[in-house]
Backbone as ProteinMPNN parsed JSONL, in Angstrom:
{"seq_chain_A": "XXXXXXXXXXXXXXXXXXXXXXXXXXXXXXXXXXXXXXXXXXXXXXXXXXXXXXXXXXXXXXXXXXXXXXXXXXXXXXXXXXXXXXXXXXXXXXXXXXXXXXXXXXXXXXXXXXXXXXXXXXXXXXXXXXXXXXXXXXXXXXXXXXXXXXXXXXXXXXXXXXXXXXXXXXXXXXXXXXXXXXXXXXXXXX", "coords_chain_A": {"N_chain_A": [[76.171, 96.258, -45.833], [77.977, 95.538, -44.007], [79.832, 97.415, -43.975], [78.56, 99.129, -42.521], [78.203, 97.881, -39.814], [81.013, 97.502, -39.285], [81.319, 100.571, -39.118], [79.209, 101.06, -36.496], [80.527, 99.491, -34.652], [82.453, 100.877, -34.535], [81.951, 103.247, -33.03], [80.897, 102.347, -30.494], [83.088, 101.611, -29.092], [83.716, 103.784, -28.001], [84.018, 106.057, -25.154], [81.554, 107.296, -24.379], [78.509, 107.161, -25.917], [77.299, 108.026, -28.697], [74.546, 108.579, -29.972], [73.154, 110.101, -31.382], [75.012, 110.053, -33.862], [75.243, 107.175, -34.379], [72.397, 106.855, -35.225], [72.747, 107.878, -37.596], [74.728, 106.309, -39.175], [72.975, 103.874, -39.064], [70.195, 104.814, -40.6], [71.469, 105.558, -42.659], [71.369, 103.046, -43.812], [69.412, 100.523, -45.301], [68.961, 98.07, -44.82], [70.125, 97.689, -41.996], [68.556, 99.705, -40.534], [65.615, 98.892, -40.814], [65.821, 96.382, -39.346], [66.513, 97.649, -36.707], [64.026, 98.777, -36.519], [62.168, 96.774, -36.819], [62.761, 95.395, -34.048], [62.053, 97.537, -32.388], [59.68, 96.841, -33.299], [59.102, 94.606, -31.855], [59.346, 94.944, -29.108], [57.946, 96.766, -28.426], [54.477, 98.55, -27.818], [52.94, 98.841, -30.867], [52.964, 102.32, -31.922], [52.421, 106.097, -32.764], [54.079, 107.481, -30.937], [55.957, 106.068, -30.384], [58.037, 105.984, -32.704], [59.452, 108.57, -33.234], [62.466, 109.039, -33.541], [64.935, 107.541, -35.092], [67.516, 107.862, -33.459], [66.136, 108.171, -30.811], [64.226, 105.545, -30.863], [66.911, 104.247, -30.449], [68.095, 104.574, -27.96], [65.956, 104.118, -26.512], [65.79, 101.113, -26.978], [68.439, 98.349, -25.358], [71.834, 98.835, -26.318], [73.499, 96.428, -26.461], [71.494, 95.193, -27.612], [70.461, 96.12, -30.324], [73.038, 96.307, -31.808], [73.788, 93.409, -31.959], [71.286, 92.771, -33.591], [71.773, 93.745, -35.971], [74.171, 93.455, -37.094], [73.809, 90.444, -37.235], [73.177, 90.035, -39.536], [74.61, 90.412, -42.365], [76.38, 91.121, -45.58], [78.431, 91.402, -47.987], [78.961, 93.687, -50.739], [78.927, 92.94, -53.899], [79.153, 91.193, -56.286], [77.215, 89.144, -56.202], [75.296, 90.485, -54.878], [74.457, 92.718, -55.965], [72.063, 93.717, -56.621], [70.789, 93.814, -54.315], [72.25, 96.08, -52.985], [71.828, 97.882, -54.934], [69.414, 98.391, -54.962], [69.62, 98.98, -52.206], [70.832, 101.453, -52.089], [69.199, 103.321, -54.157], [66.648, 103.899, -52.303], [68.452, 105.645, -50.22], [68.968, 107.321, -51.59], [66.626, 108.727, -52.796], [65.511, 108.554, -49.828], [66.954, 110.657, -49.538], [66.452, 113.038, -50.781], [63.783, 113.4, -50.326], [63.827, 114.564, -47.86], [64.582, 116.743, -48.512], [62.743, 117.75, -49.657], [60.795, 117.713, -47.964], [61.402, 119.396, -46.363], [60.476, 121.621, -47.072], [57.929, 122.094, -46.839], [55.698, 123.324, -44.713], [54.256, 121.389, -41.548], [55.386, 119.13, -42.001], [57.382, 116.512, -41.304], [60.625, 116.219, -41.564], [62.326, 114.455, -40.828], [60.248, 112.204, -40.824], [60.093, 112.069, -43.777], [62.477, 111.102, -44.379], [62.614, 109.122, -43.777], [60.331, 107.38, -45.04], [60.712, 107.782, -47.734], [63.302, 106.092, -47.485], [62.003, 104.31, -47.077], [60.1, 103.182, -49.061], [60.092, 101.349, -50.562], [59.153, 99.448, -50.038], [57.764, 96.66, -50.488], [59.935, 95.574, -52.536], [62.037, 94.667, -50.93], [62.247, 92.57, -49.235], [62.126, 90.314, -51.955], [64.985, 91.019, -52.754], [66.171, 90.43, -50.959], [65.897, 87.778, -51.362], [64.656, 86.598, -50.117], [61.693, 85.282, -50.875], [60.944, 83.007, -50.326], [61.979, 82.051, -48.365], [63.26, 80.618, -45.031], [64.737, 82.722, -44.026], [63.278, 85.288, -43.93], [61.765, 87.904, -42.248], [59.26, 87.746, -39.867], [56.255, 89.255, -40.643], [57.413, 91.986, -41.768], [56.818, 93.937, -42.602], [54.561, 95.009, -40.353], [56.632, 96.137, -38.725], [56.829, 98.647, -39.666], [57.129, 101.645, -38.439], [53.52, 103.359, -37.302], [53.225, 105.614, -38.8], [54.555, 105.632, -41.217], [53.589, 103.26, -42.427], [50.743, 104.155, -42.98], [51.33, 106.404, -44.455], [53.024, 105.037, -46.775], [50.213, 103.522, -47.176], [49.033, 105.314, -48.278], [49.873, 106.693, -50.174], [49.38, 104.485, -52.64], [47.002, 104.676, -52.358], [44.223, 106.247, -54.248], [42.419, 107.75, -53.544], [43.107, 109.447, -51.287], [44.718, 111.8, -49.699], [47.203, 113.931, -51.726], [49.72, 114.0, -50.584], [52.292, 113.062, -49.392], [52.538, 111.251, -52.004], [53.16, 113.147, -53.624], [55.891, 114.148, -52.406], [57.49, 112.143, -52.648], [57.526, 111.625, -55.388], [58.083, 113.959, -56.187], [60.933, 114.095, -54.982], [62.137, 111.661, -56.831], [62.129, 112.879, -59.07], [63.93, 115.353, -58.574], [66.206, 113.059, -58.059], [66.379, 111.974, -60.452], [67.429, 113.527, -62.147], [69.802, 114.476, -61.12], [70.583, 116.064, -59.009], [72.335, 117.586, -56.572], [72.98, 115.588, -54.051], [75.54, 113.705, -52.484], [75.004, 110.465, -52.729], [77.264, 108.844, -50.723], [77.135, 109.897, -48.731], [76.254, 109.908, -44.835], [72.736, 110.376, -43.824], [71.236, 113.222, -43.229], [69.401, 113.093, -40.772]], "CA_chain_A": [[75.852, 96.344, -44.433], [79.287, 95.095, -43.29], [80.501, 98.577, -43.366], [77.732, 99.675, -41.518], [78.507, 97.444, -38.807], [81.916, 98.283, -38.534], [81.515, 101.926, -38.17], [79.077, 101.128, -35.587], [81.447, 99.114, -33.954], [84.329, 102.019, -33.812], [81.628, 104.209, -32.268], [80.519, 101.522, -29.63], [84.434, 101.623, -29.084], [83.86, 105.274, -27.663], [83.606, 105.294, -23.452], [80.187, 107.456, -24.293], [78.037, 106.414, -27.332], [76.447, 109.382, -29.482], [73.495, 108.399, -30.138], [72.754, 110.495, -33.109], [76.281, 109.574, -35.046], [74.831, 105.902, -34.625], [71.584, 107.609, -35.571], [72.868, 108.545, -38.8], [74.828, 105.396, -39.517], [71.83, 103.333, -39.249], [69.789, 105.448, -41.213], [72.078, 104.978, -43.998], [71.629, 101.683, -44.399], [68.266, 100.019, -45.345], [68.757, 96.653, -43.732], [70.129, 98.033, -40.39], [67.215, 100.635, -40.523], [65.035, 97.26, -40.588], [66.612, 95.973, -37.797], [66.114, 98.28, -35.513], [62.859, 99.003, -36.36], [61.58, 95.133, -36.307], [63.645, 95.24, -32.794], [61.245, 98.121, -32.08], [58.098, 96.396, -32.887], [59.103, 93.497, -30.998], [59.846, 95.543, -27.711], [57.357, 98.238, -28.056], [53.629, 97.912, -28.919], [53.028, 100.304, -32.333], [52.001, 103.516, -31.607], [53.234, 106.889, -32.765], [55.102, 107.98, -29.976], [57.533, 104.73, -30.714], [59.461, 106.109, -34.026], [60.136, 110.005, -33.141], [63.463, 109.42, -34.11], [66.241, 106.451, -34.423], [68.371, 108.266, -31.728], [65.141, 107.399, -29.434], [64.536, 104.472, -30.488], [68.43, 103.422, -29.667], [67.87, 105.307, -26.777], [64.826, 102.774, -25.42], [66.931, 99.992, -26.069], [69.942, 98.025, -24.967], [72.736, 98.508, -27.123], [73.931, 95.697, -27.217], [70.464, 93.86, -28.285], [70.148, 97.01, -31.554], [74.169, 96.351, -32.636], [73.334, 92.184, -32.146], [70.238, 92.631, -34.369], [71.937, 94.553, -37.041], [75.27, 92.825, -36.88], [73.233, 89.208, -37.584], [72.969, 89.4, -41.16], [75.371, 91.4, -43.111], [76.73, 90.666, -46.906], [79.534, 92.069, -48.759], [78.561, 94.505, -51.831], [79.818, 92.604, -54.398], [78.149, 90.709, -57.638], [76.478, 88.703, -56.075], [74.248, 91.443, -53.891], [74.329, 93.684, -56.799], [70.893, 94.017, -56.489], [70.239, 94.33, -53.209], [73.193, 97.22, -53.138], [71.482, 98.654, -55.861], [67.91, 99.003, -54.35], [69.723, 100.239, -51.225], [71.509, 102.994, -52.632], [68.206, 104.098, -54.798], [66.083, 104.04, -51.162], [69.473, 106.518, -50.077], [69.037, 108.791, -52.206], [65.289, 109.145, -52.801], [65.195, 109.49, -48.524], [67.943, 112.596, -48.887], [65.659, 114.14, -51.525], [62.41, 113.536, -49.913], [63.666, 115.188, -46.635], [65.103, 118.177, -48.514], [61.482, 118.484, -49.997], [59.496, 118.169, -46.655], [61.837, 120.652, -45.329], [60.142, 123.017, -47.297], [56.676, 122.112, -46.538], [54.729, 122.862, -43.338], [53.437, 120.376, -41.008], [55.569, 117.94, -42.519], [58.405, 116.101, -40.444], [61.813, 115.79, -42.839], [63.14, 112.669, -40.852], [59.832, 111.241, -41.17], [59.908, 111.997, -44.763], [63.658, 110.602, -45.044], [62.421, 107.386, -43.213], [59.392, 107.103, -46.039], [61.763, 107.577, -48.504], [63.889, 104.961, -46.987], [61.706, 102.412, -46.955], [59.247, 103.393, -50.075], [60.545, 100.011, -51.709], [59.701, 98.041, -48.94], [57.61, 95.022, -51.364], [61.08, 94.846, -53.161], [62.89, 94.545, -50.455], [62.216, 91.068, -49.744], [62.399, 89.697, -53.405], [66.119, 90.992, -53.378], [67.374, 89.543, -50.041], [66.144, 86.597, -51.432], [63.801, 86.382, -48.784], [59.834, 85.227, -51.359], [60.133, 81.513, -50.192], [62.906, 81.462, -47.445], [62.757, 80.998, -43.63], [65.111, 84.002, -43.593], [62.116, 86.079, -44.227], [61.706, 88.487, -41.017], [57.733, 87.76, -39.764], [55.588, 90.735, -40.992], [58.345, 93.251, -42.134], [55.115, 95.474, -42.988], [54.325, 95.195, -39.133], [57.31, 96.834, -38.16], [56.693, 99.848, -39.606], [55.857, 102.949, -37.188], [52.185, 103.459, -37.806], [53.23, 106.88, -39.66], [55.187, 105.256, -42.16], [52.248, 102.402, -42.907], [49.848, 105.206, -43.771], [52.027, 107.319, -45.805], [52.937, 104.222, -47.853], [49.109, 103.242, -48.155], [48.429, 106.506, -48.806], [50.307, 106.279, -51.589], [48.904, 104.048, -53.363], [45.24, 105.077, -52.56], [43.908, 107.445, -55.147], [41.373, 108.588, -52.755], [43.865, 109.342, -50.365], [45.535, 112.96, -49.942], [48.502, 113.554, -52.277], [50.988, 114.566, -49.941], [53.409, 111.633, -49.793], [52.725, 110.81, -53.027], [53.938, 114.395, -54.029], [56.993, 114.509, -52.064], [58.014, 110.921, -53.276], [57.802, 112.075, -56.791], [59.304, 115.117, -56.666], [62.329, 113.297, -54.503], [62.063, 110.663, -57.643], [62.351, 113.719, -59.947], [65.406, 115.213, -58.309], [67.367, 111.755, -58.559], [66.482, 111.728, -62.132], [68.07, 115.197, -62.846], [71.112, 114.342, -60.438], [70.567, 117.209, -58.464], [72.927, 118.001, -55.28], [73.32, 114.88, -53.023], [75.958, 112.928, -52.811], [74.415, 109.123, -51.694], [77.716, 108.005, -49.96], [76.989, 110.444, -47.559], [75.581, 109.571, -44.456], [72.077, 111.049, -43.955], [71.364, 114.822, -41.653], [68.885, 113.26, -40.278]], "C_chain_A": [[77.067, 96.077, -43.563], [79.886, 96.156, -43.234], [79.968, 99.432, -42.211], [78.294, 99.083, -39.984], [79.713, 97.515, -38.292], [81.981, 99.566, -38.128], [80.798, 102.155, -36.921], [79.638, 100.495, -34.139], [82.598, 100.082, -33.552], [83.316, 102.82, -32.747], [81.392, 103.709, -30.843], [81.981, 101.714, -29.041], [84.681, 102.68, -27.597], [83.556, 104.986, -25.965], [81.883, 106.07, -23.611], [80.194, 107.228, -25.849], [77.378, 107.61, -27.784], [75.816, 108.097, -29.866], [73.038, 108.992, -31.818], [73.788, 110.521, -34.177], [75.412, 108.097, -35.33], [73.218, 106.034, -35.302], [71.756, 107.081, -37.095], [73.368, 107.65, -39.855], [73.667, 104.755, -40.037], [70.947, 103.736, -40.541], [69.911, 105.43, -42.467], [72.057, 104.044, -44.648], [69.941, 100.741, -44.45], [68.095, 98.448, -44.254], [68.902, 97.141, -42.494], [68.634, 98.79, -39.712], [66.234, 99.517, -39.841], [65.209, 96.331, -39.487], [66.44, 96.1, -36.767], [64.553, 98.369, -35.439], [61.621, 97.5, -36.371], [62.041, 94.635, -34.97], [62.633, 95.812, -32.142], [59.737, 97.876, -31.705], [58.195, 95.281, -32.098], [58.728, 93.78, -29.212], [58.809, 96.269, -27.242], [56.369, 97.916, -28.293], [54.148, 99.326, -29.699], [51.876, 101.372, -31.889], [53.072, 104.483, -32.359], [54.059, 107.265, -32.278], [56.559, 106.691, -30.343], [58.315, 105.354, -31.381], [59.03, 107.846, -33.896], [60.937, 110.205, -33.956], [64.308, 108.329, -34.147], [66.633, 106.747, -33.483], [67.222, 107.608, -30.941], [65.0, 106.543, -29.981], [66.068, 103.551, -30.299], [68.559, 103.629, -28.342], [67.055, 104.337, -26.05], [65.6, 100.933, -25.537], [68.016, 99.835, -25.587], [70.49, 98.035, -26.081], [73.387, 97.435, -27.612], [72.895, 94.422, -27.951], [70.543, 94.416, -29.803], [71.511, 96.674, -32.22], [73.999, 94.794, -32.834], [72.876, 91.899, -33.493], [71.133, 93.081, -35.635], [73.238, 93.742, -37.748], [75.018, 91.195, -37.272], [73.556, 89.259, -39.022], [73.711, 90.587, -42.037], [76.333, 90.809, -44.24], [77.703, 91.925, -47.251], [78.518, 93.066, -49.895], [79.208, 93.929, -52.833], [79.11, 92.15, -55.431], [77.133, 90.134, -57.103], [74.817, 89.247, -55.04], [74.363, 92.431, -54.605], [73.131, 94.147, -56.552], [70.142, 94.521, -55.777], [70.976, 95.864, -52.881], [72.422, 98.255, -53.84], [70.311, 99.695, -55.503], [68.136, 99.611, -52.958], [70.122, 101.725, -50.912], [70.006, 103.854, -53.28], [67.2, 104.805, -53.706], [67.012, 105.03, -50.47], [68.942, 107.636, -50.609], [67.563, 109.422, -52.657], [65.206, 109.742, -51.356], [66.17, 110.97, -48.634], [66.733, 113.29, -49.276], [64.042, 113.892, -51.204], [62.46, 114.151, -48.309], [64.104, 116.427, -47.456], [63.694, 118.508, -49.166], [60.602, 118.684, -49.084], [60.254, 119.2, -46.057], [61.143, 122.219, -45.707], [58.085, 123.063, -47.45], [56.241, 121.697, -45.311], [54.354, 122.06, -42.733], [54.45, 118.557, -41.535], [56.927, 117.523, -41.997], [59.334, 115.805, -41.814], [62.519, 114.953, -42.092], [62.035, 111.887, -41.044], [59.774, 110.821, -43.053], [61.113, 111.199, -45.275], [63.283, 109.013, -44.874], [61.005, 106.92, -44.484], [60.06, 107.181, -47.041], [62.67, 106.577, -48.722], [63.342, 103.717, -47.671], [60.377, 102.621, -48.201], [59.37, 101.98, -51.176], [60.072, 98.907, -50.921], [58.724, 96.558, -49.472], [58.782, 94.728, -52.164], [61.816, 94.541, -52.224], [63.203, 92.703, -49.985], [62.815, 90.057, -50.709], [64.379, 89.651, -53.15], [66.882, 90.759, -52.536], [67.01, 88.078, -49.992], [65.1, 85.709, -50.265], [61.88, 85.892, -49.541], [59.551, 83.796, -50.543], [61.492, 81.116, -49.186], [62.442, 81.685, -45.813], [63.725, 82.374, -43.381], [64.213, 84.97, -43.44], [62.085, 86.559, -42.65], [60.095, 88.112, -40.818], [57.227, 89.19, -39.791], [56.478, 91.824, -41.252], [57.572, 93.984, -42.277], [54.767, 95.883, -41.325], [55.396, 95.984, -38.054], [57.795, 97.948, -38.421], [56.305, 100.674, -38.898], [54.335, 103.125, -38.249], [52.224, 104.76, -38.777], [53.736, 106.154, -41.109], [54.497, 104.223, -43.078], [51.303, 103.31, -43.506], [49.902, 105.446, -44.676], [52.133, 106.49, -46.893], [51.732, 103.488, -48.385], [48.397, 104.146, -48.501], [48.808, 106.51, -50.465], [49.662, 105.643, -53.066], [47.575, 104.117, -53.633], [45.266, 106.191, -53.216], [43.187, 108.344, -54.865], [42.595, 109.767, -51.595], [45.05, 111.383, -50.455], [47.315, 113.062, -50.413], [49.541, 113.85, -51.498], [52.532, 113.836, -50.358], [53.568, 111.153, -51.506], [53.136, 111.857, -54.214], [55.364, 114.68, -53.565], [57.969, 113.049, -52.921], [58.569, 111.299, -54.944], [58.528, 113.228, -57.11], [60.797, 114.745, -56.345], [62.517, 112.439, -56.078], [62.689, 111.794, -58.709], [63.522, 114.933, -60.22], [66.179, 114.627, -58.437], [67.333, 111.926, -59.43], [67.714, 112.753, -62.316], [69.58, 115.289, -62.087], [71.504, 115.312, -59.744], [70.944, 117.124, -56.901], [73.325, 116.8, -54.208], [74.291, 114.134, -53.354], [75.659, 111.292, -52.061], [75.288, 108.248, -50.716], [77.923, 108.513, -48.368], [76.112, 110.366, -46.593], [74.07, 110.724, -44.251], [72.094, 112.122, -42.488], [70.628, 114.667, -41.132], [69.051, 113.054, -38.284]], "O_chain_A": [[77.052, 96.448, -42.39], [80.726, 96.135, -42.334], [80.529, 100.112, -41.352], [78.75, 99.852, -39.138], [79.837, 97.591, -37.07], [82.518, 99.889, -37.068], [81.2, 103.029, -36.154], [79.356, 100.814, -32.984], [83.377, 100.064, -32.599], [83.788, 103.058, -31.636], [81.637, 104.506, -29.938], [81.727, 102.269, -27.972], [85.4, 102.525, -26.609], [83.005, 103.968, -25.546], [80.976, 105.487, -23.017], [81.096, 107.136, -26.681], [76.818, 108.216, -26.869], [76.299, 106.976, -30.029], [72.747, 108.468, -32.893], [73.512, 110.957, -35.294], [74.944, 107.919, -36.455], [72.923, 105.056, -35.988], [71.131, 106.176, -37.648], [72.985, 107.728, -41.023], [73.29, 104.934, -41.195], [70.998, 102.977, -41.509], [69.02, 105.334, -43.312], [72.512, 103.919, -45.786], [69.488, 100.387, -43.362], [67.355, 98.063, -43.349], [67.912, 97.105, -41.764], [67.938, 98.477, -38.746], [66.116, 99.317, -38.632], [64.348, 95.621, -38.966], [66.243, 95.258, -35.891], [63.924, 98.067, -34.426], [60.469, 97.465, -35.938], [61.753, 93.471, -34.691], [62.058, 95.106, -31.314], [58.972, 98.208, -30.799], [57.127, 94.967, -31.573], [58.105, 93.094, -28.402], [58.601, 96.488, -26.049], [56.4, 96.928, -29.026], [54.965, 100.228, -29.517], [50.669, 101.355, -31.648], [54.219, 104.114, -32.615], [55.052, 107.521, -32.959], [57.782, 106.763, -30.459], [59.444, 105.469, -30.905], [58.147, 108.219, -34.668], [60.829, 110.999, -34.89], [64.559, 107.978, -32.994], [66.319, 106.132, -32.464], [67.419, 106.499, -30.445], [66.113, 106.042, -29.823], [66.139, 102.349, -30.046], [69.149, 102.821, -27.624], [67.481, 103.788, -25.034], [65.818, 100.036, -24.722], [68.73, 100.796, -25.3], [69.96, 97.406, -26.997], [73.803, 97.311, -28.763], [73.166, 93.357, -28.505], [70.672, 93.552, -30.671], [71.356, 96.703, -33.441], [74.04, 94.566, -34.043], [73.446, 91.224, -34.35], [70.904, 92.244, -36.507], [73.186, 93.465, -38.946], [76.035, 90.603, -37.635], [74.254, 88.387, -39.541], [73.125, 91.647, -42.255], [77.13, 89.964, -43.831], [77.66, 93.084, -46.84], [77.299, 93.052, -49.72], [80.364, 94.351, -52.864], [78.133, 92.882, -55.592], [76.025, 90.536, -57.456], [73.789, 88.656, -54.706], [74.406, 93.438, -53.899], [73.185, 95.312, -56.158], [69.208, 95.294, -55.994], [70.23, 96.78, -52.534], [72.358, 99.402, -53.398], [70.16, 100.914, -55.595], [67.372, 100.431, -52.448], [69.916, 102.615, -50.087], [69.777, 104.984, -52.848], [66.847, 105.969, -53.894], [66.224, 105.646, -49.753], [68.559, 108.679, -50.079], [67.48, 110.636, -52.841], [64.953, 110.938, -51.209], [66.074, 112.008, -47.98], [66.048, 113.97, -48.512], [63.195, 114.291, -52.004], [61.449, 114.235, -47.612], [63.871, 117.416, -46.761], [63.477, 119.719, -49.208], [59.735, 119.555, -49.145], [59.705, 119.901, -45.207], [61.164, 123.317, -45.151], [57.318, 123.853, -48.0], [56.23, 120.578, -44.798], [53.662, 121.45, -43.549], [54.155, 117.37, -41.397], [57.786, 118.346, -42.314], [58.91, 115.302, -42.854], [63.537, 114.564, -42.665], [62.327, 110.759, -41.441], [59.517, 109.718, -43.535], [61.028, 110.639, -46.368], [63.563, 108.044, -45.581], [60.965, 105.696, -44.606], [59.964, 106.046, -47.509], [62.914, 106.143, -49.848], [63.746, 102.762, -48.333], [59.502, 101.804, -47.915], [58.829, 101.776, -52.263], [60.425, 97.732, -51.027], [58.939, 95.483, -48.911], [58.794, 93.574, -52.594], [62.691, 93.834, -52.725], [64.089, 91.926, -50.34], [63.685, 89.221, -50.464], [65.034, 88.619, -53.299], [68.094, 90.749, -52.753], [67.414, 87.266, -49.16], [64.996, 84.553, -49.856], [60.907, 86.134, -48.828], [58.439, 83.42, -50.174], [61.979, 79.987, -49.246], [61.638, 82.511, -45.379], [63.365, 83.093, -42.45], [64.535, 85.687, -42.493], [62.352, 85.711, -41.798], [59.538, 88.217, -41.91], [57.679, 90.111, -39.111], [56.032, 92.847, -40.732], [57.903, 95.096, -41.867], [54.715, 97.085, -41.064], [55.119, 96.343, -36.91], [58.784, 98.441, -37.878], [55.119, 100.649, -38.571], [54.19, 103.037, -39.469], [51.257, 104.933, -39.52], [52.998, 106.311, -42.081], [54.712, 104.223, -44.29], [51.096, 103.136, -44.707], [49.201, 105.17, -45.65], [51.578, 106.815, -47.942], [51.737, 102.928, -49.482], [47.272, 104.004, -48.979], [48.174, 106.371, -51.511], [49.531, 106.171, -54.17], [47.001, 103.794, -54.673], [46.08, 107.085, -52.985], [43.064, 109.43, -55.432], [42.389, 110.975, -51.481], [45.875, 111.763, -51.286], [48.297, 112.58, -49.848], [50.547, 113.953, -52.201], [53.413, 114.012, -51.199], [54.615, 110.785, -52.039], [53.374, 111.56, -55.384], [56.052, 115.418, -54.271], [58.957, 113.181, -53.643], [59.691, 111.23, -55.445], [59.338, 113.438, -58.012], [61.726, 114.965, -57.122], [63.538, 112.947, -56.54], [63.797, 111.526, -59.174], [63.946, 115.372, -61.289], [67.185, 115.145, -58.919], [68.467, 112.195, -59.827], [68.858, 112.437, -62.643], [70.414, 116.11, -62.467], [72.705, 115.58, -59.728], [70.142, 116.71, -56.064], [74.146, 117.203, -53.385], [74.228, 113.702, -54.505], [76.095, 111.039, -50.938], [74.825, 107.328, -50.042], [78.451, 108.029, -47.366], [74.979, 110.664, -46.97], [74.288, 111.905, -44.522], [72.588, 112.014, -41.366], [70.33, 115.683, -40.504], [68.113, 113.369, -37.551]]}, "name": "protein", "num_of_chains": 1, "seq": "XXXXXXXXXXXXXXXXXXXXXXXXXXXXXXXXXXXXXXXXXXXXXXXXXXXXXXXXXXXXXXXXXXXXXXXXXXXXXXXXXXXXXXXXXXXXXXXXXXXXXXXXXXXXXXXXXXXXXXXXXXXXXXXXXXXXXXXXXXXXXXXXXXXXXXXXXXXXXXXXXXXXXXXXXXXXXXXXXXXXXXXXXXXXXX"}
């Protein structure tokens, strides 16, 4: 995350701010992602209209509360965050390949699919910042999901529940396996 935060620091740098470069940053990075979007539910109530897109939500806030938030808690990549590194890179590269599969199905948004992708881990995510029995623990990390992204992931797991998500997930899952086309240090198109 410490790289994250410097490149959003060079862009902040800029006399205007792109929005969707910082976008894309973000995006890249599971914790920042998190960040913003627990920034979001704080600010916003939860409704659909909230998570469109990162760009809008950077867009509804202040910049310097979303680079603050993100900029708080940031760790090296190194042995000792092996883990967490690990599970953020896998959440990387499942969201590429679960937006290049909604791109090819109807009705179906490919940033929301990159952002379900994203965050498709999100009961490990916890465990591996160390966060089962600490006050670091964010309150309700589940609650600051957009209401699309809550669904999809209890869709998921419901058997009743229309396979959609739980078809694109797997086929994204089934691309990584096979090592097919992305490279994960690239930031995402969404």
């Amino acid at each position: 995350m410490s790289s994250t935060v410097l490149a959003l620091d060079l862009l902040l740098q800029e006399p205007l701010i792109d929005l969707r470069a910082a976008s894309e940053i973000i995006l890249s990075d599971v914790g920042a992602t998190l960040q913003v979007l627990q920034l979001i539910a704080d600010q916003h109530a939860a409704s659909e209209d909230c998570f469109s897109s990162m760009a809008h939500c950077l867009a509804s806030l202040d910049v310097q509360d979303w680079f603050d938030k993100i900029s708080a808690r940031t760790f090296r990549c190194d042995g000792e965050h092996a883990q967490t590194a690990a599970v953020w890179q896998h959440c990387r590269v499942i969201a590429q390949y679960a937006q290049f599969v909604a791109e090819s199905i109807d009705g179906i948004s490919a940033e929301a699919a990159y952002l379900i992708g994203l965050l498709h881990e999100i009961e490990t995510i916890p465990s591996t910042l160390g966060w089962l029995n600490s006050a670091d623990k964010p309150p309700a990390l589940e609650a600051a999901l957009p209401p699309f992204v809550h669904a999809a992931l209890s869709s998921i797991k419901d058997s009743d529940s229309p396979p959609v998500w739980k078809c694109i997930l797997t086929a994204a899952h089934h691309l990584a396996g096979a090592g097919i086309g992305f490279d994960p240090s690239m930031p995402a198109s969404v």
